[in-house]
N, C-alpha and C positions, 0 to 999 in steps of 0.2 A: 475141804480144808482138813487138816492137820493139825487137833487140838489137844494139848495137853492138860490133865487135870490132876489134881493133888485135895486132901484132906485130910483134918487131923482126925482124932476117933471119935469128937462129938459131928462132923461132919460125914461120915463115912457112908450113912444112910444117903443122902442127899447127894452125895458122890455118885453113889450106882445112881439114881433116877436122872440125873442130868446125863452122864456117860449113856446110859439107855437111848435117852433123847439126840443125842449127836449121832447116833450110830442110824437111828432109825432115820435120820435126816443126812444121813450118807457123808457123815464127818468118818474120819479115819481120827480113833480114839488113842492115845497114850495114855495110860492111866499109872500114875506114878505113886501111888496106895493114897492112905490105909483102908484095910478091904474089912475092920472089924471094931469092936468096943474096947479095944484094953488101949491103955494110953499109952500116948506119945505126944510127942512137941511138934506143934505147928511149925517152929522154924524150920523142922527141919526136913519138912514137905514144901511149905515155902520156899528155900532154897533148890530142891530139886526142880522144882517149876521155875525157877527165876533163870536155871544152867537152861535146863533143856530150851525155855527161849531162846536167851544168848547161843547156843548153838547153833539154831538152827534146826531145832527138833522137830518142831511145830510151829504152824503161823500164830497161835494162839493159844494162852491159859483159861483157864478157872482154877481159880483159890476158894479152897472151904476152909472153913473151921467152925465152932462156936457162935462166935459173933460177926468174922470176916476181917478184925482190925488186928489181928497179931499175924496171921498167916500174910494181908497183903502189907506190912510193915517189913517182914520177911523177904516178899518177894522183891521189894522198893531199892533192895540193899543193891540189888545188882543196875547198875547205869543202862542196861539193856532193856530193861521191864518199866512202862508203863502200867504198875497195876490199879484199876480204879475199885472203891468199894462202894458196891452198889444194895440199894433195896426195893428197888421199882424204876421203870423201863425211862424214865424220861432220862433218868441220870445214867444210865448205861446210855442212850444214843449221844446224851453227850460227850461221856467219857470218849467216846470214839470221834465225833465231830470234831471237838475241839480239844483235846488232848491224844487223838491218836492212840489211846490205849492198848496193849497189844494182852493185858489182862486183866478178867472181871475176880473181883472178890465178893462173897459173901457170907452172910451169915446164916446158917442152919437151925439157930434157935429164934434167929429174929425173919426170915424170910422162908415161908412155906413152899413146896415144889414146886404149884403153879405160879406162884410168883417168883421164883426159880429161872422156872420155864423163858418165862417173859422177860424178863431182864435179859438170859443168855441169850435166846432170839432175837432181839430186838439190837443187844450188844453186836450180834455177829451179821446183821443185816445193812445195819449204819457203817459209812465209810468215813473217814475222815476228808474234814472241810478242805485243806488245806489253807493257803490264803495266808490271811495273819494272823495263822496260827502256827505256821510252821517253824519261825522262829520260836515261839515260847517253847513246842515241843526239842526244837534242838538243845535248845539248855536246858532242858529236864534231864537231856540225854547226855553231857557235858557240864556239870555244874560248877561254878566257879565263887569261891567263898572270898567273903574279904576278910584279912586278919585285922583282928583290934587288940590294942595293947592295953588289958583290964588293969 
C-alpha cells in the first residue's frame, strides 16, 4: 500500500518511527514532513495529507501532531478524508469497520510508539464492514446542512 504521512514538530519523532515501520512492512511511504523541532502549524501538514488523499496519492494517511485533534480537524476539512483520531487499536478497527476511514490520527504526546504501532497496524489490517454502514459513510462524504433562520 501507498501511505502518506504528515506531522507537525512535536510529532516529528513519532513520524520517522511509524514511516520506519511501513517501509519495514513493505508499505511504499510518502512522507509529506516535518523532518525536525522548529515549528510549524499542524494545518498545514494536515492539509497536504488531506490533497495527497484526494488525489489519489496514496491509499492511506497518518496524521501526527501533539495531541492528534488539530492536525485530524485539518485533515476533516477536505470531503475526501475520513480521518479518525485514535489512541488504542480497538478504535482504529473500528474507525475502519464502520466508518471506512481512509486516515489515522494521533497523538505523540498522548500515544507512545508501541502504541503507535498497534493502532497503525491494526488500522491498516481492518477492512471496512460495508453493509449499513455505507450509507452513513456516503454522507460523511457529501454533507448536507439544513439552514435555520436564527
Amino acid at each position: 500500500m501507498r501511505i502518506a504521512i504528515a506531522a507537525d514538530h512535536a510529532a516529528y519523532e513519532l513520524k520517522a518511527v511509524l514511516a520506519d515501520w511501513l517501509r519495514e512492512h513493505d508499505h511504499d511511504v510518502v512522507d509529506l514532513g516535518t523532518n525536525g523541532p522548529d515549528s510549524v502549524d499542524y494545518p498545514d501538514f494536515g492539509y497536504k495529507l488531506a490533497q495527497a488523499i484526494a488525489n489519489g496519492e496514496a491509499d492511506f494517511g497518518v496524521a501526527l501532531c501533539g495531541s492528534g485533534l488539530g492536525i485530524s480537524m485539518a485533515v476533516n476539512r477536505n470531503p475526501a478524508c475520513r480521518c479518525a483520531l485514535v489512541s488504542e487499536p480497538l478504535s482504529a478497527a473500528l474507525a475502519r469497520q464502520h466508518n471506512d476511514a481512509n486516515v489515522i490520527a494521533m497523538g505523540a504526546r498522548i500515544t507512545g510508539s508501541d502504541m503507535a504501532i498497534a493502532c497503525l497496524d491494526t488500522f491498516l489490517a481492518t477492512s471496512f464492514a460495508g453493509g449499513r454502514h455505507q450509507r452513513r459513510v456516503d454522507k460523511l462524504s457529501a454533507p448536507q446542512f439544513e439552514r435555520t433562520n436564527a
